[in-house]
C-alpha positions as CSV (number, residue, x, y, z in Angstrom):
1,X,6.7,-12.0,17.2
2,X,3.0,-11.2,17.9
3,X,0.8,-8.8,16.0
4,X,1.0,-5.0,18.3
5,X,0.0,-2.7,15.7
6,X,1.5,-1.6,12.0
7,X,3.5,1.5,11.6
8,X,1.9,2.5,8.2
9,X,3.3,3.0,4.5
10,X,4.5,6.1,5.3
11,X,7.6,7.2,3.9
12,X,7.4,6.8,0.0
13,X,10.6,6.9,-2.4
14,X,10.1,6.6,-6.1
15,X,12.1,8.3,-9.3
16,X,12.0,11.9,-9.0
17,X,10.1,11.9,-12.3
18,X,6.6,11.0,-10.7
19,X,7.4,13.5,-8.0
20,X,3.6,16.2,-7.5
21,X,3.6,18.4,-4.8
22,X,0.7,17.0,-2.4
23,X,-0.9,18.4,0.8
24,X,1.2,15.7,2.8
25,X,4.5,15.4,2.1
26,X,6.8,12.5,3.3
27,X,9.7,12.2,5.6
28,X,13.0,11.9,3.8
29,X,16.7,10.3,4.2
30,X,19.9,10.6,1.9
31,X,21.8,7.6,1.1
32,X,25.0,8.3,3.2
33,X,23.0,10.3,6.0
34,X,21.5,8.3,9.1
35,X,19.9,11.5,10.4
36,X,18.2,9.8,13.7
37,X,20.3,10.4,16.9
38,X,18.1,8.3,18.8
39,X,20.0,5.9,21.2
40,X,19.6,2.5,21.5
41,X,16.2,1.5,23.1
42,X,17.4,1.5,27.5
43,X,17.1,-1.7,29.1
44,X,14.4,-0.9,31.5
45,X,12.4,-0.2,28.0
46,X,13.1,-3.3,26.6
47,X,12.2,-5.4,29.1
48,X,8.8,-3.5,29.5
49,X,8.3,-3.8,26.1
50,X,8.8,-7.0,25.3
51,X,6.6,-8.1,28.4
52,X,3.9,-5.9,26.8
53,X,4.4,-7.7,22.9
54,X,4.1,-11.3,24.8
55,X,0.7,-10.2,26.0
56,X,-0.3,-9.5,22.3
57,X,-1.9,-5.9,23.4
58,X,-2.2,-2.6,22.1
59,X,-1.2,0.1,24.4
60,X,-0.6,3.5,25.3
61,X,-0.4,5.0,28.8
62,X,-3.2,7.3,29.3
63,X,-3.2,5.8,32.9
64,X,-1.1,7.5,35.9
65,X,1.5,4.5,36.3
66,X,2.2,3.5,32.9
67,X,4.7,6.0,31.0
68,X,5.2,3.0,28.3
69,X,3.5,3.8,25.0
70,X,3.4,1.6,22.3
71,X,1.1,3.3,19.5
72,X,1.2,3.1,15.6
73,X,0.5,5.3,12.2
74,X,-1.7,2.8,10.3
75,X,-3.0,-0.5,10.9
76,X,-6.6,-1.0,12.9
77,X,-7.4,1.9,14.4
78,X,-7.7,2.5,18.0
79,X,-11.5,2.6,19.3
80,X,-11.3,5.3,21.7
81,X,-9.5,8.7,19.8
82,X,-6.5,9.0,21.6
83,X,-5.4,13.0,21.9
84,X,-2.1,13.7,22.8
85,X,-1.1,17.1,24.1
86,X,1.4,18.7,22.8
87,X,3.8,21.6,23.4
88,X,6.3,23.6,20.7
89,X,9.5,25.2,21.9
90,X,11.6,27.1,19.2
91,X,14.9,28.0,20.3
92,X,16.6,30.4,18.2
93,X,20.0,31.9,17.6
94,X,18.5,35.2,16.6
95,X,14.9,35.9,15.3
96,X,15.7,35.2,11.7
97,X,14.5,32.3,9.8
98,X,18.2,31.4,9.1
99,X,18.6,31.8,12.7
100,X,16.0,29.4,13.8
101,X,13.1,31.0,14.7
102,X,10.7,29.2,12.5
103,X,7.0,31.1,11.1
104,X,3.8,30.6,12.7
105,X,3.2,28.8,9.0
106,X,5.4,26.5,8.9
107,X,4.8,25.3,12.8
108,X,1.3,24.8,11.9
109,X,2.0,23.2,8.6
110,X,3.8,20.3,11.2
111,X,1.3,20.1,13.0
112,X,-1.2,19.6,10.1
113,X,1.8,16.1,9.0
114,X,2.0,14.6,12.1
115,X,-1.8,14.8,12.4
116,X,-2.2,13.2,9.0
117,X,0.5,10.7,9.5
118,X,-1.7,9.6,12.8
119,X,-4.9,9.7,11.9
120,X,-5.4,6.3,10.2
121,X,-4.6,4.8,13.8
122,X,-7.0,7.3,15.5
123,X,-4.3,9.3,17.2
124,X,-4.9,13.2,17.1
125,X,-2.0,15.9,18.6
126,X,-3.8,19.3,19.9
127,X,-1.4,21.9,20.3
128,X,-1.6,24.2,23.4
129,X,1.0,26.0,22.5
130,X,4.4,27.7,21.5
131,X,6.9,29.1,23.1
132,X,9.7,31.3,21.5
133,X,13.5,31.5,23.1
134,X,16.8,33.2,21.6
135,X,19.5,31.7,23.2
136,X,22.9,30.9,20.8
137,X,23.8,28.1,23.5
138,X,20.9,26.7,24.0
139,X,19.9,26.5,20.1
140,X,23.4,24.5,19.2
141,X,22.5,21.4,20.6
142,X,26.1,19.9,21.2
143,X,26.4,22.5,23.9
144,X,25.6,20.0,26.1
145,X,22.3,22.6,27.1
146,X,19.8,20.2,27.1
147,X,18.8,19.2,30.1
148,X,19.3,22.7,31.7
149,X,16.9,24.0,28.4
150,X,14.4,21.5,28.9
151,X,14.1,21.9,32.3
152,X,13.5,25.5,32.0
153,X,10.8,24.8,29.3
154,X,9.0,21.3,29.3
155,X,5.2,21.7,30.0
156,X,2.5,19.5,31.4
157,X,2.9,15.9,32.8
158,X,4.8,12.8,31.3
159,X,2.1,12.4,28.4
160,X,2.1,15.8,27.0
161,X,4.2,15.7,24.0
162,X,7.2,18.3,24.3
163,X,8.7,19.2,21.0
164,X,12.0,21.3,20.5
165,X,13.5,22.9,17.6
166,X,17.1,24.0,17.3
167,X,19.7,25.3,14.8
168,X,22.0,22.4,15.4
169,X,21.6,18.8,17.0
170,X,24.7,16.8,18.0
171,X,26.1,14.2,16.0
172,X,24.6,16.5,13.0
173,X,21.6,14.7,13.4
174,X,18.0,15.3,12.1
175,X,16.6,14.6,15.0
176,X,16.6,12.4,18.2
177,X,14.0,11.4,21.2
178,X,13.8,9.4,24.3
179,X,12.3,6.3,24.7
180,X,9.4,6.3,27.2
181,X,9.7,4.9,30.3
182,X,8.2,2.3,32.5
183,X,5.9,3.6,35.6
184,X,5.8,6.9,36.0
185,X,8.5,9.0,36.4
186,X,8.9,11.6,39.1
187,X,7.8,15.4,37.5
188,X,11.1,17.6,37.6
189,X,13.2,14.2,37.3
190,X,15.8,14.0,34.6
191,X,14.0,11.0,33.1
192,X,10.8,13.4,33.3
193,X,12.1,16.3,31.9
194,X,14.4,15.1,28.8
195,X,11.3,13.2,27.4
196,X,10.0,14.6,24.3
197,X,11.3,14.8,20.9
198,X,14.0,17.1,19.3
199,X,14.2,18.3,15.6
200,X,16.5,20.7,13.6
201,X,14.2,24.0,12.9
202,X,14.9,23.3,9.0
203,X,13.3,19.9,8.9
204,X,9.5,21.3,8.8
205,X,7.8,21.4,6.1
206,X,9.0,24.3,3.5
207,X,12.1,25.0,6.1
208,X,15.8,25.2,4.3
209,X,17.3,21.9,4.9
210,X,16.4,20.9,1.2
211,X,15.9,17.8,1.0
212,X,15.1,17.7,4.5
213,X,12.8,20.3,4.3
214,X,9.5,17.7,3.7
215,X,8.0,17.9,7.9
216,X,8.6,13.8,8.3
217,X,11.6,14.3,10.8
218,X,9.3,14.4,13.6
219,X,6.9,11.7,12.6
220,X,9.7,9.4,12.5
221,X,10.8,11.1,16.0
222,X,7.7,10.9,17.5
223,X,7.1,7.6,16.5
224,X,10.3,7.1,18.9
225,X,8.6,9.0,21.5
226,X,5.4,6.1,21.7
227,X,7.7,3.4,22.2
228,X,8.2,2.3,17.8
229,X,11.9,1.4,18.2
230,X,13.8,1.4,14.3
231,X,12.3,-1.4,11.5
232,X,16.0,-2.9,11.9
233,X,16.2,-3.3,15.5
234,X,19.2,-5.6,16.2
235,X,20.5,-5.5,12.8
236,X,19.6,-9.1,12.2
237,X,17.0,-11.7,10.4
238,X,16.2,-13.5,13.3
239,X,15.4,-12.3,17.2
240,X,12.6,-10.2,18.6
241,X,13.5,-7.1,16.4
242,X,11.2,-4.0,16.3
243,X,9.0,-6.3,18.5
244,X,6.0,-5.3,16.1
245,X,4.7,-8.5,14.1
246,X,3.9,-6.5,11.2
247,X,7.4,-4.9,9.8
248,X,9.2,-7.5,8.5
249,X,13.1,-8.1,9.7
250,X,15.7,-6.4,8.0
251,X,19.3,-6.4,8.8
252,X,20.1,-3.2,7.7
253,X,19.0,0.4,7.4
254,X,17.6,1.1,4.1
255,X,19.9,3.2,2.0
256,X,18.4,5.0,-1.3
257,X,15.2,3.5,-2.1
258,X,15.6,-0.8,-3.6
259,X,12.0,-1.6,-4.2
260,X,11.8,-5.3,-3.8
261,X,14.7,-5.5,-1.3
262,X,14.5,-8.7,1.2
263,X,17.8,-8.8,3.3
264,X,15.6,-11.7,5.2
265,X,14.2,-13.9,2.4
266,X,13.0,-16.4,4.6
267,X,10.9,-13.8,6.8
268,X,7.4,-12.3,6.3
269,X,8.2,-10.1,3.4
270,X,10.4,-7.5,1.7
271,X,12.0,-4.6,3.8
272,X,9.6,-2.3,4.8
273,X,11.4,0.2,2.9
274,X,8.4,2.7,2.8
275,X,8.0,2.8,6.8
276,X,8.4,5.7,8.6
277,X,10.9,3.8,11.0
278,X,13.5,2.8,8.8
279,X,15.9,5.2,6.2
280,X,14.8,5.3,3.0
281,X,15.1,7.9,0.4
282,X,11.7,9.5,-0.3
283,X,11.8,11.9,-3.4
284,X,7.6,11.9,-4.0
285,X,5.4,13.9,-1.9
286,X,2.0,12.1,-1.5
287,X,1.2,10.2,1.8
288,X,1.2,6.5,1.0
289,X,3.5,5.0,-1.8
290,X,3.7,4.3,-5.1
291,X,5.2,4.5,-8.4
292,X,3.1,5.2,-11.4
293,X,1.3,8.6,-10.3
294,X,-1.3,9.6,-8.2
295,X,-5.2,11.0,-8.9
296,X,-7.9,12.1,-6.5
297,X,-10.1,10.0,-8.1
298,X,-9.8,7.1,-10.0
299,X,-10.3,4.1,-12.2
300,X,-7.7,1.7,-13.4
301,X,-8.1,-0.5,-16.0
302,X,-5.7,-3.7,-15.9
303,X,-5.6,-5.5,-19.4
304,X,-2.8,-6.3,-21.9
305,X,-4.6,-4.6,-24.6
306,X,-5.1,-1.1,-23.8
307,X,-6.3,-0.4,-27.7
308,X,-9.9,0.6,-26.5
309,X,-8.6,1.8,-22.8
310,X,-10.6,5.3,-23.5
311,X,-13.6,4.0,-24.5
312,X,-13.9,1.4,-21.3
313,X,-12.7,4.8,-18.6
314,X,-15.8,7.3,-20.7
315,X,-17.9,5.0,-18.9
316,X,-16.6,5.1,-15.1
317,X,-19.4,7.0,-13.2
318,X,-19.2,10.4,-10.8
319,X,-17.4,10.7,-7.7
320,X,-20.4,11.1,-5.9
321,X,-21.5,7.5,-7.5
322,X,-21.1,4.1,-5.5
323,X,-17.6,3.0,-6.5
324,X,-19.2,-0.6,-7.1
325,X,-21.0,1.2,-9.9
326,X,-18.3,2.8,-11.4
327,X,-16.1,-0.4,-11.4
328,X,-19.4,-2.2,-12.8
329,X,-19.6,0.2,-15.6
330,X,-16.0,0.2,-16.8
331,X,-15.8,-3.9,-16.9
332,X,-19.4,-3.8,-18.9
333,X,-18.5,-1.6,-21.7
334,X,-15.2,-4.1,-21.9
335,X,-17.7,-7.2,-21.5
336,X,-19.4,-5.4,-24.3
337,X,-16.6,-4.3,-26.7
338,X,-15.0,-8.1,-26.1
339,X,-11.6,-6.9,-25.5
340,X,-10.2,-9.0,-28.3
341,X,-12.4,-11.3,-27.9
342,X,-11.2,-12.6,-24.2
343,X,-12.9,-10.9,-22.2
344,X,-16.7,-11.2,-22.4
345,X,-19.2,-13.2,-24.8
346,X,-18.3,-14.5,-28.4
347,X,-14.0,-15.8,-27.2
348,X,-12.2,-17.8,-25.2
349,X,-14.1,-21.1,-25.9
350,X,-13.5,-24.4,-24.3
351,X,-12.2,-27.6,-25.3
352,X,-16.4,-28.2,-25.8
353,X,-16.8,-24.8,-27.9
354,X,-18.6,-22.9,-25.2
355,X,-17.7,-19.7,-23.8
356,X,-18.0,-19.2,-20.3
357,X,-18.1,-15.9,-18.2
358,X,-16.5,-15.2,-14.5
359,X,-16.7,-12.2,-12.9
360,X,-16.2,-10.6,-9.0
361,X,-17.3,-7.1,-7.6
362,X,-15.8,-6.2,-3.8
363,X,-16.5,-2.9,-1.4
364,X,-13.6,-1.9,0.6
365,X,-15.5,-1.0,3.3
366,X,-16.2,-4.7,4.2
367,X,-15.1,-7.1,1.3
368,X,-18.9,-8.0,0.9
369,X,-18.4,-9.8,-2.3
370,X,-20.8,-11.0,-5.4
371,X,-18.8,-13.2,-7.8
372,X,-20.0,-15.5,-10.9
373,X,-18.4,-18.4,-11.8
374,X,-18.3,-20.4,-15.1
375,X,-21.7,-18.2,-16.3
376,X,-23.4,-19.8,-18.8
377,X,-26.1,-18.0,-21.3
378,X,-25.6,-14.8,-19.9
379,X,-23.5,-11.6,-21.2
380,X,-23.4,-8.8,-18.2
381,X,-21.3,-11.2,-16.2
382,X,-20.1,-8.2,-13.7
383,X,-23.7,-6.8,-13.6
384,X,-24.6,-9.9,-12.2
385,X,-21.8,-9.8,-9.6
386,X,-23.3,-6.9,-8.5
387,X,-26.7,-8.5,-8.3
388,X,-25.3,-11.2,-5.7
389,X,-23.7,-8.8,-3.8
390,X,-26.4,-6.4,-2.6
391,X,-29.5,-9.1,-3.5
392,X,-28.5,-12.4,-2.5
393,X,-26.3,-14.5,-0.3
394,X,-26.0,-17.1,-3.2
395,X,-23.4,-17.6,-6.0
396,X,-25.5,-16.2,-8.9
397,X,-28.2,-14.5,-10.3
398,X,-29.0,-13.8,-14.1
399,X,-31.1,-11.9,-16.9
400,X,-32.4,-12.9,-20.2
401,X,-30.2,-16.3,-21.2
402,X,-28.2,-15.7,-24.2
403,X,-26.2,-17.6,-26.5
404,X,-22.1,-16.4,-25.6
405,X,-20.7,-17.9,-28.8
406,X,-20.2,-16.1,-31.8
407,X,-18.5,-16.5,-35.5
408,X,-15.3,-15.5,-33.9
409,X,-15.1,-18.2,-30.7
410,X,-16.4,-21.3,-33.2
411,X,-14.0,-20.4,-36.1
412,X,-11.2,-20.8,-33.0
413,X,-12.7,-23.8,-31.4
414,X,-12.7,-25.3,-35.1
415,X,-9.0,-24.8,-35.8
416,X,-8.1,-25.6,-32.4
417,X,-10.1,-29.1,-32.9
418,X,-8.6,-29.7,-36.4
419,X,-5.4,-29.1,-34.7
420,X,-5.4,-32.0,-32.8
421,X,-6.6,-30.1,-29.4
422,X,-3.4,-28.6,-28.7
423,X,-2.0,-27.0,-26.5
424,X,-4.6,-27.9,-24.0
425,X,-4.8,-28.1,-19.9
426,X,-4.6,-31.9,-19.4
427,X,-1.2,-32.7,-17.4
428,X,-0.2,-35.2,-20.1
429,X,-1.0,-33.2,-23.0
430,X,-3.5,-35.4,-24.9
431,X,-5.0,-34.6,-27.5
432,X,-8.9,-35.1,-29.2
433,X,-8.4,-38.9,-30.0
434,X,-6.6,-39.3,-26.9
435,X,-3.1,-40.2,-29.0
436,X,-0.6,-40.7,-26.7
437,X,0.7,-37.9,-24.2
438,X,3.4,-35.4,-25.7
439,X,4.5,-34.4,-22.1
440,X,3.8,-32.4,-19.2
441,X,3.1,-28.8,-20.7
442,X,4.7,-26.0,-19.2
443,X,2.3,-23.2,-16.7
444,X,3.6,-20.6,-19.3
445,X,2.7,-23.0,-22.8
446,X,-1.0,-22.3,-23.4
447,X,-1.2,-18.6,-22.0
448,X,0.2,-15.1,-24.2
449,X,-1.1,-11.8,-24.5
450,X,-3.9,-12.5,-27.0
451,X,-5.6,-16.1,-25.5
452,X,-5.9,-14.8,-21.8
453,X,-6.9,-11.9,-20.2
454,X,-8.9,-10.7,-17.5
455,X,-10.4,-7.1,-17.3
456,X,-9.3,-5.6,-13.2
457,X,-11.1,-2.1,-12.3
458,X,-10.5,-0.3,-9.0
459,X,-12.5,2.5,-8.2
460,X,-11.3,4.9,-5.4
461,X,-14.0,7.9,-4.6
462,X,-13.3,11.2,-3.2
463,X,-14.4,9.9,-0.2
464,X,-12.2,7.3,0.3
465,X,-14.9,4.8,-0.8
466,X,-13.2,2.1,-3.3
467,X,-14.3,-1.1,-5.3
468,X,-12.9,-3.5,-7.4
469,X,-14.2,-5.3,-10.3
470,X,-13.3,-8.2,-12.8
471,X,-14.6,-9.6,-15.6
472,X,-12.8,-12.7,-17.8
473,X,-14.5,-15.5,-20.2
474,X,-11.2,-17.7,-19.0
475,X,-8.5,-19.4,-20.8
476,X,-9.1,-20.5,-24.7
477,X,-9.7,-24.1,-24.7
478,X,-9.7,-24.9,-21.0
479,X,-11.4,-28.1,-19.6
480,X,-15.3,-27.3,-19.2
481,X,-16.2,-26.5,-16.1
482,X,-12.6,-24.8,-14.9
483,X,-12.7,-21.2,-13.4
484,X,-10.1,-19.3,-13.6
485,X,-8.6,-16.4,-10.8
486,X,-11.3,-13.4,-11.7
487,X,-13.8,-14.5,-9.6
488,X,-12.0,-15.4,-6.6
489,X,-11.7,-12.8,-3.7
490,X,-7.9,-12.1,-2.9
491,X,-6.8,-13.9,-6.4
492,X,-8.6,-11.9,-9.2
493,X,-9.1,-8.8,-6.9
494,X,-9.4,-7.6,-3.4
495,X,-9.6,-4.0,-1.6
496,X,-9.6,-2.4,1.9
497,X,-10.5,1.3,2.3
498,X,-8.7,1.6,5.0
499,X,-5.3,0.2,2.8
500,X,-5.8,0.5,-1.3
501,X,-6.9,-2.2,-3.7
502,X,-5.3,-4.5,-6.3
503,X,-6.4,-6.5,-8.9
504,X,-4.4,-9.5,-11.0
505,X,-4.4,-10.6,-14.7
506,X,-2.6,-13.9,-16.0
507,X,-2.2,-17.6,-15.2
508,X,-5.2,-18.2,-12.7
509,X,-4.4,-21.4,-12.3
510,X,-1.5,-20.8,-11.1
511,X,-2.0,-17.4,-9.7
512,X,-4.8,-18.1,-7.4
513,X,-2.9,-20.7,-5.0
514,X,-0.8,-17.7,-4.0
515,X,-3.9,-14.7,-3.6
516,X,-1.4,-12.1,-5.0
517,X,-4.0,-9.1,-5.0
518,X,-4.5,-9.9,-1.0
519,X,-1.0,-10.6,-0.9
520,X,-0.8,-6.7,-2.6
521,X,-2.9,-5.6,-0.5
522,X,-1.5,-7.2,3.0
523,X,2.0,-5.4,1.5
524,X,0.9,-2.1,1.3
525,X,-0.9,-2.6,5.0
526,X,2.6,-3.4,6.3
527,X,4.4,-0.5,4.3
528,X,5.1,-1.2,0.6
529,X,4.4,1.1,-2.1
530,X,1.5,-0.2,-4.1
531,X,4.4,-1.0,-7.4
532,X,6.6,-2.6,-4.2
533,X,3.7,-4.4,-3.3
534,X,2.7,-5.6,-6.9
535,X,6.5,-6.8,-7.5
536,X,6.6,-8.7,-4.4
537,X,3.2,-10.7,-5.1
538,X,4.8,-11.3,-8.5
539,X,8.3,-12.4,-7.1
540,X,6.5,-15.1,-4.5
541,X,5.0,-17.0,-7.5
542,X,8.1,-16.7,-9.9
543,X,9.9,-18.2,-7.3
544,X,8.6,-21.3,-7.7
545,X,6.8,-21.1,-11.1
546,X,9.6,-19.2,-12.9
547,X,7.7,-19.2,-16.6
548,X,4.3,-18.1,-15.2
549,X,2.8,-15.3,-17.1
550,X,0.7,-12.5,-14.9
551,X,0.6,-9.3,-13.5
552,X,-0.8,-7.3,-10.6
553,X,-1.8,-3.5,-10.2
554,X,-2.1,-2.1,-6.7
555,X,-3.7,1.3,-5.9
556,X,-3.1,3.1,-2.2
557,X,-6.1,4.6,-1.1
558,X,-4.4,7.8,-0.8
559,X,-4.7,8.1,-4.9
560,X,-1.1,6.4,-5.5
561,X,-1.0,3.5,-8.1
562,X,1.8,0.8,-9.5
563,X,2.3,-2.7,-10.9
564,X,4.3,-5.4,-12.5
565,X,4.3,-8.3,-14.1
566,X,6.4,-11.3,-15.7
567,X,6.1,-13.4,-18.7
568,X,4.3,-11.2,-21.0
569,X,5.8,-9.3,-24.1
570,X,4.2,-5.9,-22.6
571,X,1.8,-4.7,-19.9
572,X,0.0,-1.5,-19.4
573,X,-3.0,0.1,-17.2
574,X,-4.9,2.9,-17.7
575,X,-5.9,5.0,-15.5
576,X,-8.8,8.1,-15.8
577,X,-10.1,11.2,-12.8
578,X,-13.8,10.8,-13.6
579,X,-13.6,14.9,-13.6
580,X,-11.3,14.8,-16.9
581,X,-12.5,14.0,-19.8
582,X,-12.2,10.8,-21.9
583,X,-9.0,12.5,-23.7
584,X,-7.3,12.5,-20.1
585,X,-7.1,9.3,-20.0
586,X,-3.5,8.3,-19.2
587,X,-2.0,4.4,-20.2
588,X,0.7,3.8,-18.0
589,X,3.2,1.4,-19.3
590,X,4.9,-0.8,-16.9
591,X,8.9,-1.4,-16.9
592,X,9.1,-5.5,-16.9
């Protein structure tokens, strides 16, 4: 399939423990209940569509003879602001809330979703108005009123979005919409006049339908209306599917919410269980998706000692500060505490006693990148990333030189010497007097939680401004002149305002040949929740290196945050609003 356009990470499902109210609350499914009467996509729709998908185009059909629209929540957003029209008709038993005829509130808290849900792509819905109708037949929807209702009531021409609310929808469904058509169909035609989308009244936002009651019913119709066809179109791994590159296949509708599922293994990815097109429960109410929490603004510190967590968030700078800054300051007071002496000056020798810095600093806004690699002599490794990134187009840039070793990283080099050299990174496992090899180590032998570690930091400003930032003296006793993942864009850390950020701790070595903190953030692009995302980056290298030790925290830009990780004892992140204090700092620990 070619790339269209994504349908974004949308519908969020998580344990009902991390459930916060939020402005923007996501569209929600029960295990046994379907809920989409939608049809199966016409013929006449198909073919146009999949004509459209072979010429690799976005479109929508603002011109007089197209009435196909294929458009997208997420993903690149289109240039020119598309504004869509759009027309509200209640239709009410009685005029009674129970009886359908929905508050003024509530319509426009709808409007204020769908608006949100399709803003990233640069589609906008202006409402021109609402009309009001009590009529008992016309409000049960198995009647078999429809057309005559619609008829009576649809306003403006083919692109003007008509939506209906009723009592009661055939089929007991949530909600249902046609599929738009190709050309342009005839005004006062039946093709004309049933296109819109239909909802049940308690499916907007605060309505009674509980747990129905979130407003994402018509975003999932809508999307529907523009031509998005169901994740699982055609029930099958292989085929044209959804005809959008970026969902992966699935061969089933999602029922409850498996984080991690892959019905097609040997796709693109897991299920996008967290689209707005497929079924999934969602019990948390924050756009995006995630599973450790959400904050307006934060910093998350990735390290498997957390001992000194406060200290390192105290220094994260002011909302109003450049999130480079902030990530810079949080990795310098761990450079500068030594983090158990593996991160920063004074650990982690190598086999030659000396300790060695890396360290990376990346904008979301346009992955402009300064990273050090194997720094010698000087201490603010990350300070110097920074320096490379807004000074120089070269790989590094320094202060005052200073000796890195300490007490500390010679008494370990000493006893790691006297020890025979062992365990070390040579493939045959020789040792200081090259005595014959002992064997191919394992990835997982010469990493734990106290020889290798690697400080991640992701800033995400108010403004939707976010950074990430890493800072690591390597693995103890590696060959001189190795560098590990920190420094490397899409290994150590990566981040894209317009999708979240994640950063990686562990194995570099092995780690890096698989980017998992692109890979994280490439997920959440095509709909995972940031902890989906962070699990599925982890599973990809445990497939094939099943002792690898690592881990990987993701943060949505909307404020969500999750991780996971393999082969270490325990992990936890911390995370910090610069507007609490250094007391609010919370240390989330990860289920392995």
């Amino acid at each position: 399939m070619v790339r269209l356009t994504v349908f974004a990470a949308g519908l969020a499902c998580l344990p009902s423990i991390f459930a916060h109210p939020s402005p923007l609350e996501i569209f929600n499914r029960e295990l046994a209940r379907d809920g989409c009467g939608t049809e199966e996509p016409p013929i006449e729709f198909l073919t146009a569509a999949s004509a459209l998908a072979a010429g690799d185009a976005k479109y929508i059909a603002p011109a007089p003879n197209a009435g196909l629209r294929l458009a997208a929540v997420g993903g690149d957003p289109f240039e020119t602001p598309i504004v869509v029209d759009t027309w509200i008709h209640v239709i009410a038993v009685n005029n009674t809330v129970a009886g359908g005829y929905i508050p003024q509130n509530q319509l426009t808290a709808q409007m204020d979703y769908l608006n949100a849900t399709f803003a990233p792509s640069n589609i906008g819905f202006v409402l021109k108005g609402v009309t009001r109708t009590i009529n008992a037949t016309w409000s049960v929807d198995a009647t078999g009123a429809e057309l005559e209702y619609k008829t009576k009531l649809r306003k403006g021409d083919y692109k003007t979005l008509n939506l209906y609310f009723l009592t009661k929808l055939r089929g007991d469904a949530l909600g249902y919409a046609y599929y738009p058509q190709p050309g342009n169909p005839a005004p006062g035609s039946r093709t004309f006049n049933l296109y819109g989308a239909t909802n049940r009244a308690d499916t907007v936002p605060g309505g009674t339908l509980a747990p129905y009651n979130l407003g994402g019913t018509v975003t999932h119709e809508v999307g529907h209306w523009f031509g998005l066809m169901h994740t699982f179109q055609g029930y099958s791994c292989t085929g044209p599917g959804d005809l959008i590159a970026d969902t992966a296949a699935h061969i089933a509708p999602t029922r409850g919410c498996p984080i991690g599922l892959d019905t097609c293994p040997d796709e693109q990815g897991p299920d996008p269980i967290h689209n707005y097109m497929d079924y999934s429960i969602e019990v948390d109410r924050n756009f995006g998706a995630s599973d450790g929490g959400t904050t307006a603004t934060l910093t998350a510190t990735i390290s498997t000692d957390c001992s000194s967590s406060k200290d390192k968030a105290s220094h994260i700078s002011s909302p109003k500060s450049d999130p480079i800054d902030a990530v810079v300051a949080g990795c310098s007071k761990s450079e500068e505490l030594q983090n158990d002496f593996t991160v920063g000056w004074g650990g982690s020798p190598d086999a030659n006693g000396e300790t060695t810095l890396d360290a990376l600093v990346m904008q979301g806004s346009d992955q402009n990148t300064g990273a050090v690699l194997g720094l010698r002599g000087i201490k603010p490794a990350t300070q110097v990333a920074r320096d490379v990134l807004r000074l120089t187009k070269h790989i590094s840039l320094g202060y005052k030189m200073e000796d890195l070793t300490s007490e500390h990283s010679r008494n370990q080099h000493e006893e790691w010497v006297e020890a025979g050299c062992v365990p070390n990174f040579w493939v045959d496992g020789r040792t200081c007097n090259g005595s014959a090899p002992t064997g191919k180590l394992s990835s997982r032998s010469p990493f734990n939680e106290h020889n290798h570690d690697t400080i991640g930091q992701i800033a995400l400003q108010s403004d939707g401004k976010m950074a990430v930032g890493m800072s690591s003296n390597g693995a103890t006793h590696k060959i001189p002149g190795r560098v590990g993942d920190a420094p490397i864009p899409g290994a150590g850390g990566y981040v894209d305002d317009k999708v979240g950020a994640c950063v990686a701790t562990g194995d570099g070595d092995i780690m890096m040949r698989y980017l998992p903190s692109f890979q994280g953030v490439d997920l959440m692009r095509r709909g995972s929740s940031p902890r989906g995302a962070a699990q599925a980056a982890i599973k990809k290298i445990a497939k094939v290196y099943p002792n690898f030790a690592g881990a990987v925290v993701c943060v949505h830009k909307s404020g969500k945050h999750g991780a996971a990780y393999q082969g270490f004892g325990w992990f936890s992140y911390s995370l910090q609003d610069s507007g609490n204090s250094v007391e609010d700092v919370k240390v989330i620990s990860v289920e392995a």
